[in-house]
C-alpha positions as CSV (number, residue, x, y, z in Angstrom):
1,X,97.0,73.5,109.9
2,X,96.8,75.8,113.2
3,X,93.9,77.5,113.7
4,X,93.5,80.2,111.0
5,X,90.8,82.4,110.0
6,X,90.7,82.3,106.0
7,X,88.3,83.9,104.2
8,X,87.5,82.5,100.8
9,X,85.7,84.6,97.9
10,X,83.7,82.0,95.8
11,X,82.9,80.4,99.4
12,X,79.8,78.6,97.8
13,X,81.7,77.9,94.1
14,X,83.2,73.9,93.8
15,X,86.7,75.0,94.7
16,X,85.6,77.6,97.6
17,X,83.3,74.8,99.4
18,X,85.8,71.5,98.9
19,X,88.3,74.3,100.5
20,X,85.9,75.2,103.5
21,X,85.2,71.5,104.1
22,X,89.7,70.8,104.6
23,X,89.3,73.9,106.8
24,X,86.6,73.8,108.4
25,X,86.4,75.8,111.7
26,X,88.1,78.9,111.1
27,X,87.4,79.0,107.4
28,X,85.0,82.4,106.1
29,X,83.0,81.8,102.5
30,X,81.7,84.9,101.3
31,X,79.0,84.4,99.6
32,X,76.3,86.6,97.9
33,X,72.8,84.4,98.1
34,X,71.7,83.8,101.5
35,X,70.2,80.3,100.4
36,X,73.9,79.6,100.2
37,X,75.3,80.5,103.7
38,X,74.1,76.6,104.7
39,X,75.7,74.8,102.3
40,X,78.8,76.9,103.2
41,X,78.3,76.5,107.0
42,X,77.6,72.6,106.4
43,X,81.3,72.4,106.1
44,X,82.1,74.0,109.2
45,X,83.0,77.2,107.9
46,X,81.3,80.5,108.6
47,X,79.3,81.9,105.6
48,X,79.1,86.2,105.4
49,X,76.9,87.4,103.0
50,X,78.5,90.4,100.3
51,X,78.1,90.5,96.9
52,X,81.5,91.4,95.4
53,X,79.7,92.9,92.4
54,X,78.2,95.2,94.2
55,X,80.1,96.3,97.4
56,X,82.1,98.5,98.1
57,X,85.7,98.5,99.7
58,X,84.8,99.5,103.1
59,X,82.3,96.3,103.6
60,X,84.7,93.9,101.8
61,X,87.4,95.2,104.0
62,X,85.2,94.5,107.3
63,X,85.0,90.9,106.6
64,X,88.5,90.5,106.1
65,X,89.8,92.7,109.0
66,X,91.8,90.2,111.9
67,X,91.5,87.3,108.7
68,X,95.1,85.8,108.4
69,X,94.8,84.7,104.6
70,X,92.8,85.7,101.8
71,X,92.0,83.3,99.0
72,X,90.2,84.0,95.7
73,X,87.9,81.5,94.3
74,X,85.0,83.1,92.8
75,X,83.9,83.3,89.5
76,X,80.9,84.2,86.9
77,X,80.9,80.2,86.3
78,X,79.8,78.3,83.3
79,X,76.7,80.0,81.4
80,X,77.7,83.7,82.0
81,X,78.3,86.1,79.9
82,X,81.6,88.3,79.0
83,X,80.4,91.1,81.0
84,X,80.2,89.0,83.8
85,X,83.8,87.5,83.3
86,X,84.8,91.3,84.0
87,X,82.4,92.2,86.7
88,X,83.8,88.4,88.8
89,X,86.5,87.0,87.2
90,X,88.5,90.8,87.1
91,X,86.3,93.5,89.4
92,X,86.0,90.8,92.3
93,X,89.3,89.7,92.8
94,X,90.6,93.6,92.2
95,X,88.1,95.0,94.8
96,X,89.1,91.9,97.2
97,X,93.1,92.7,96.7
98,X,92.3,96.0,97.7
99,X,90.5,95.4,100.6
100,X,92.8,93.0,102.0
101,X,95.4,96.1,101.8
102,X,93.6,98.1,103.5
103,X,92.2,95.4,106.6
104,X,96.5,94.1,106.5
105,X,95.9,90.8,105.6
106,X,99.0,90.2,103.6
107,X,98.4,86.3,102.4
108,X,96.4,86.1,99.5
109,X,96.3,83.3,97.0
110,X,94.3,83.8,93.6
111,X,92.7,80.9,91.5
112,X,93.4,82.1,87.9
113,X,93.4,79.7,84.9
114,X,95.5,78.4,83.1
115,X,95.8,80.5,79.9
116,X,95.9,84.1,81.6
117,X,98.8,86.0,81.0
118,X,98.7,85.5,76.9
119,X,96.6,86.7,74.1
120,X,93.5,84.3,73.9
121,X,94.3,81.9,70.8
122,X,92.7,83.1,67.4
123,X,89.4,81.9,66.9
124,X,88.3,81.1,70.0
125,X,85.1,81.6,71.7
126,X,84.3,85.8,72.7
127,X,83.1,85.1,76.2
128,X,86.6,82.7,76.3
129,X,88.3,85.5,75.2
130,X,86.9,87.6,77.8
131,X,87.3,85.0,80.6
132,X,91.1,84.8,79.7
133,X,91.6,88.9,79.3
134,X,90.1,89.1,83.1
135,X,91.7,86.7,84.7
136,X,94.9,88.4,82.9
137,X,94.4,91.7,84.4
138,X,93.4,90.6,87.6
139,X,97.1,88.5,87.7
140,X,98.5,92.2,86.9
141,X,96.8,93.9,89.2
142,X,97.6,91.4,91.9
143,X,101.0,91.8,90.9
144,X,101.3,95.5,91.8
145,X,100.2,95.4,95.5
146,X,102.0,94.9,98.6
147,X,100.8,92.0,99.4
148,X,102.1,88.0,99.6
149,X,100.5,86.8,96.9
150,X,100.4,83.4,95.3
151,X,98.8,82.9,91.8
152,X,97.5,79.6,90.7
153,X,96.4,78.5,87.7
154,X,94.5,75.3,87.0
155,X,94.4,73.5,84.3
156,X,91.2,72.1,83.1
157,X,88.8,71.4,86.2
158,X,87.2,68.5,87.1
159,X,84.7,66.8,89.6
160,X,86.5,63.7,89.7
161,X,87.8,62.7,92.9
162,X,91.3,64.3,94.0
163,X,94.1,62.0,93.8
164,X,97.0,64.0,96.0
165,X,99.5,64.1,93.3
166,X,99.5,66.8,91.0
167,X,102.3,68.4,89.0
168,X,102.7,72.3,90.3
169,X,105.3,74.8,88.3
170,X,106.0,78.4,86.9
171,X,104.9,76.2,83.7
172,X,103.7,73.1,82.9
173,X,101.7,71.2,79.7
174,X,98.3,71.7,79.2
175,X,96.2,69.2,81.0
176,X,93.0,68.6,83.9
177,X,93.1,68.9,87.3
178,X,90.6,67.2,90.1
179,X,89.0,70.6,91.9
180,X,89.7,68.4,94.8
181,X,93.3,68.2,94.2
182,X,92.9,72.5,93.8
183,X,91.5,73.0,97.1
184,X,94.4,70.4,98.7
185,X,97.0,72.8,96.8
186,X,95.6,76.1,98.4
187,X,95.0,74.6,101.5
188,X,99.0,73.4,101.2
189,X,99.8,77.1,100.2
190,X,98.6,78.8,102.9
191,X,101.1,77.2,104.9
192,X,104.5,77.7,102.1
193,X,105.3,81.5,102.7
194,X,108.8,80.6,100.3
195,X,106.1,80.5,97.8
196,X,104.8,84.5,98.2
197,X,104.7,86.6,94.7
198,X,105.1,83.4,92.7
199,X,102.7,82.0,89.7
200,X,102.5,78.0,89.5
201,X,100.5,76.4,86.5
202,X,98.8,73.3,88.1
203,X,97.2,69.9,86.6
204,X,97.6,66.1,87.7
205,X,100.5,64.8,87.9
206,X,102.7,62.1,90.1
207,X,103.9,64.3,93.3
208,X,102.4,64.0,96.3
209,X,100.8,68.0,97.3
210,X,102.9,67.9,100.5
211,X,106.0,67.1,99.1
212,X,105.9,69.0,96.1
213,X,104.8,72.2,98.0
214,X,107.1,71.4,100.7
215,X,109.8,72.1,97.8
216,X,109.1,75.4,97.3
């Protein structure tokens, strides 16, 4: 990839950090602990300290002014409550949208989940519930904005090492996904402008990332 300056929400989260790392130079992880800005910065990348909880749209958009991408990674993570899943997984990636409007950063790719964009099923956990109804309305919201946005959604994630071949569509089968193999997608994203105002399900599968992005 040329040199690009990509500023990654989540920059210290699983996906956000194997992201910095194929980046490196160039790469921006926002991050909202100062004990993370090292890890972050371990990769190469720069870390910049906001806490998308709490900022407003003025300081989000002064990290991403003269950025040429925007990618959304973060997340309440594992352990958090519902309220949380609205305050990250919705009111963070809304607020960031926003901002990248106003600083003209067009390019923004959003990690969403698989499972977003239907009724959670019945029975199923609350704070599941709520995870799903965020990451639903921050998809809609997404939707509405002038901006080139690409929406991924992974299927189950995993630590286990990427493979490179993943299966990437509108919509696939339910299944896992390496976060390695995540990051490789986005990273391959940034650089497929055919696939701008597009949602793709992801999990493993038998195409190689570069050719099966290089198909869109």
């Amino acid at each position: 990839m040329a040199a690009m300056r990509i500023v990654i929400a989540g920059g210290h989260g699983k996906i956000g950090l194997r992201l910095a790392q194929r980046l490196g130079t160039g790469a921006v992880g926002i991050v909202r602990d100062p004990a993370q800005v090292a890890d972050v910065e371990a990769t190469g990348a720069e870390g910049v300290l906001c806490d998308l909880e709490r900022a407003d749209v003025e300081e989000v958009e002064g990290v991403l002014r003269g950025a040429d991408a925007v990618v959304f990674a973060a997340g309440a993570g594992p352990g958090s409550g519902a309220a949380r899943k609205d305050t990250v997984d919705r009111g963070a990636a809304v607020l960031l949208a926003q901002a990248a409007e106003r600083a003209g950063v067009r390019r923004f790719i959003q990690i969403s989940s698989m499972g977003a964009g239907k009724p959670p099923a019945p029975g199923s956990d609350e704070v599941w519930q709520a995870y799903i109804r965020a990451k639903t309305e921050a998809e809609d919201d997404l939707r509405g904005r002038d901006l080139d946005w690409t929406i991924v959604r992974p299927g189950r994630l995993t630590d286990e090492p990427g493979t490179g071949l993943v299966r990437l569509a509108p919509e696939v089968p339910p299944g896992s996904i390496p976060r390695d193999d995540v990051a490789a997608v986005v990273l391959a994203l940034l650089e497929a402008p055919g696939t701008a105002r597009r949602t793709f399900e992801l999990v493993a599968g038998d195409t190689p990332v570069i050719d099966l992005v290089a198909t869109e």
